[in-house]
N, C-alpha and C positions, 0 to 999 in steps of 0.2 A: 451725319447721315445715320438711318436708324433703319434697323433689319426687321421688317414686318414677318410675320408667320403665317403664314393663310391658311385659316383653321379649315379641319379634311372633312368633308362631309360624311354625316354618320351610316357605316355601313354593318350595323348591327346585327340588323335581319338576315344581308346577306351573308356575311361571316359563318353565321349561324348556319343559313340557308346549306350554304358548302361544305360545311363540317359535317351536321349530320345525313346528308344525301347520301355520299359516297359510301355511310358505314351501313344505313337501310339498302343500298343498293349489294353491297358486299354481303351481309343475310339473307336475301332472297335469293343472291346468285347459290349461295352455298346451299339453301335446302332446295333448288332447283338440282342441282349436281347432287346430291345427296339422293331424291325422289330417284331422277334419273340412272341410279347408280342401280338402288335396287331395284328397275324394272327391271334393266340390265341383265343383273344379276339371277331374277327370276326365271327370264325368257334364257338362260346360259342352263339353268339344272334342270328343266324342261328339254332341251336341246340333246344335253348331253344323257340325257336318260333314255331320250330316242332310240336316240344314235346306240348304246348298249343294248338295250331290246333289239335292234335292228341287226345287232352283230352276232347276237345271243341267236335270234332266230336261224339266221344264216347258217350257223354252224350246225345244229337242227334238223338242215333237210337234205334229203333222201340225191343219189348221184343221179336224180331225174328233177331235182330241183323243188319239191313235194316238200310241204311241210306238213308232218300227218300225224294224227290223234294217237293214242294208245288203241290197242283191239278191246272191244266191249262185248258182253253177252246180252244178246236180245234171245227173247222167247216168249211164245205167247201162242194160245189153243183154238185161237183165230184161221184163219185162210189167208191173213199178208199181215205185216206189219206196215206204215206209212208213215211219211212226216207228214206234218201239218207245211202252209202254203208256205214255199222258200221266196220271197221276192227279191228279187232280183233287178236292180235297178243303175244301167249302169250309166244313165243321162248324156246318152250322146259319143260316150266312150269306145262306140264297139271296135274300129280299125285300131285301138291301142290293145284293146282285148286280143281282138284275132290276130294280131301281128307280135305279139308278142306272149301268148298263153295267161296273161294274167289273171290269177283268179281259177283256173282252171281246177275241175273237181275231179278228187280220184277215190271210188271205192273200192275198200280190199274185203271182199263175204267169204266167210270158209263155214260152211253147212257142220254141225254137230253131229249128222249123222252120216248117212251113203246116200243121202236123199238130192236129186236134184234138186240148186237153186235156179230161182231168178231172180234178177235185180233191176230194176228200169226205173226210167226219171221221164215222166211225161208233164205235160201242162194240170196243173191243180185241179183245174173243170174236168178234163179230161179222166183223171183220177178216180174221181168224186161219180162220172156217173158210172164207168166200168166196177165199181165196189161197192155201187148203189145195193143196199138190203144183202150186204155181202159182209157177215161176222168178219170184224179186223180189228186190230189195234191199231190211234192214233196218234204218235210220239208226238204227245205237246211241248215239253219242254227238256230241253237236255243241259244238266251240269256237268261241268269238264272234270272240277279239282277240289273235292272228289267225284267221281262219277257216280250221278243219278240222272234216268232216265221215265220220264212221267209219260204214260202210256194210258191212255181212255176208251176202254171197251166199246166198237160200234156194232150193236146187234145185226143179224140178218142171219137169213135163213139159204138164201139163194147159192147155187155153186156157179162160179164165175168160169166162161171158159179159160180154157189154157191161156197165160199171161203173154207167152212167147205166140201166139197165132193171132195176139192186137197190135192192130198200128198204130197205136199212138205213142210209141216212146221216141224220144225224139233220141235214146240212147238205151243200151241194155246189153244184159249177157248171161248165161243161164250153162248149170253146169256140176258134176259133181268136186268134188275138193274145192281149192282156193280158185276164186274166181276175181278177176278187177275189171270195173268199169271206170271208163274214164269220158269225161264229156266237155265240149268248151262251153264256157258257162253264155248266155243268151238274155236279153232282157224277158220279162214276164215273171207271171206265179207260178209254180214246180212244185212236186211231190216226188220224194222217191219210195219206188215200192221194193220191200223184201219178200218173196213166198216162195212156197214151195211148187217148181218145174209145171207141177201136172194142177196146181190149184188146191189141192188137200190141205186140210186146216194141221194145227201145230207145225207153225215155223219156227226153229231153232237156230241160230247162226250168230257168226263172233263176224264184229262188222266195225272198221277204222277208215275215216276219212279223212283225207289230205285234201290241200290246195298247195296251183304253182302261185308263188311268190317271187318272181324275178326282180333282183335291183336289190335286195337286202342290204348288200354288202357296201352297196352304190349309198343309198339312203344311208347305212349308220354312219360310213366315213363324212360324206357332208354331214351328215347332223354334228357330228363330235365334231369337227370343224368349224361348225356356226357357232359350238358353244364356246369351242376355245375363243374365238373373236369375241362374243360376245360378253364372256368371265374378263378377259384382257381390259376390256371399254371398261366394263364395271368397274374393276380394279383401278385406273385411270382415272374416272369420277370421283373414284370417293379421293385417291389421295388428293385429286385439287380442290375438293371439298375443306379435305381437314388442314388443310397446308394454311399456315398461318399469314395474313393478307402482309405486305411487303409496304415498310416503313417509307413515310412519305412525306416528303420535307418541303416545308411551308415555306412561302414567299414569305420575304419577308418586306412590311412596306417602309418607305424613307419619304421623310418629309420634304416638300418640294416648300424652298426657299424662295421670297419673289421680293427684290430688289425695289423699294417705293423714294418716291422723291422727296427730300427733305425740307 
């Protein structure tokens, strides 16, 4: 009796096929964990930068909840100083505005001399024709840190009546010494006006404005909390990234013997 061998059919390709899949597959896994790791990792120092600014702020403002500028010196030989148009836009937001003051503006004016002020915030049209041919300064642009404030001479000869006998501010207050107006902010274009009580040009006055910010404290703690989750994941990704892949022990094949007749 004689022991046949039954030759194995050639599985070259495949061997091949299985060997190298698993290690292509094991490199793409790893720079997908790797990619993933530093989004991670980006969207955590953004987060938590937040979150500091947000804490930073909080600490910041005022026991009326204000977060407000430094006092500044406007002056100018005009009959008002004005901003240019504030827009305001707040898409639908307003019952989160009115119910909780968000955003709300507060000016603090203290007149340079014994001179009444006034200070009003009316609609920008509104502004524009009351100061029509009416000499004023209009604040274009304001830098914070350091403070600079870019002012544009508007000619006019006309003297406007008294600021305080118009209706159009939708807010105002007029007064000798320190004076604040406070207003809840409203969607539209807005101007606000500085001059002097009675209309007379050279207006001189130290002028800071605040907003309410409610939630600060609210906002930084989640923020610093998404980053820590989010720095944690990071951190997670990369080690299963660089973790070395886990040895893997090969079948091994045995010959299949097949008994023939002699």
């Amino acid at each position: 009796m004689t022991t046949q061998v039954q030759p194995q059919p050639e599985r070259s390709d495949q061997m091949t096929e299985n060997n190298t899949n698993p290690r292509k597959r094991s490199t793409a896994a790893r720079v997908t964990l790797i990619v993933s790791s530093a989004i991670a990792g980006v969207l955590a120092v953004g987060a938590i930068g937040l979150g500091l600014l947000a804490m930073w702020g909080d600490g910041l403002k005022d026991e009326r909840g204000y977060l407000s500028t430094d006092s500044q010196s406007f002056a100018t030989g005009t009959r008002a100083i004005a901003t240019e148009n504030l827009d305001f836009d707040l898409d639908g937001a307003e019952e989160l505005v009115n119910s909780t003051g968000l955003g709300d503006i507060r000016l603090d004016v203290e007149s340079k001399h014994d001179e009444q002020l006034f200070v009003g915030i009316a609609r920008t049209d509104e502004v524009a024709s009351y100061l029509a041919d009416v000499s004023h300064s209009l604040v274009t642009d304001v830098e914070v840190d350091p403070f600079e404030a870019r002012q544009s001479r508007q000619a006019g000869d006309r003297k406007p009546a008294a600021p305080g006998t118009e209706r159009i501010w939708a807010a105002s207050t007029q007064g000798t010494g320190h004076q604040t107006l406070t207003w809840d902010v409203e969607d539209g274009d807005w101007s606000i006006v500085v001059m002097n009580a009675d209309g007379s040009p050279s207006v001189q006055a130290d002028i800071s404005a605040a907003a309410k910010l409610p939630y600060l404290k609210e906002i930084g703690w989640s923020a610093l909390g998404g980053g820590a989750i989010l720095l944690l994941t990071a951190a997670t990704l990369i080690v299963f990234a660089v973790r070395p892949p886990r040895n893997r022990s090969r079948k091994t094949q045995t010959t299949n013997l097949a008994p023939s007749a002699s």
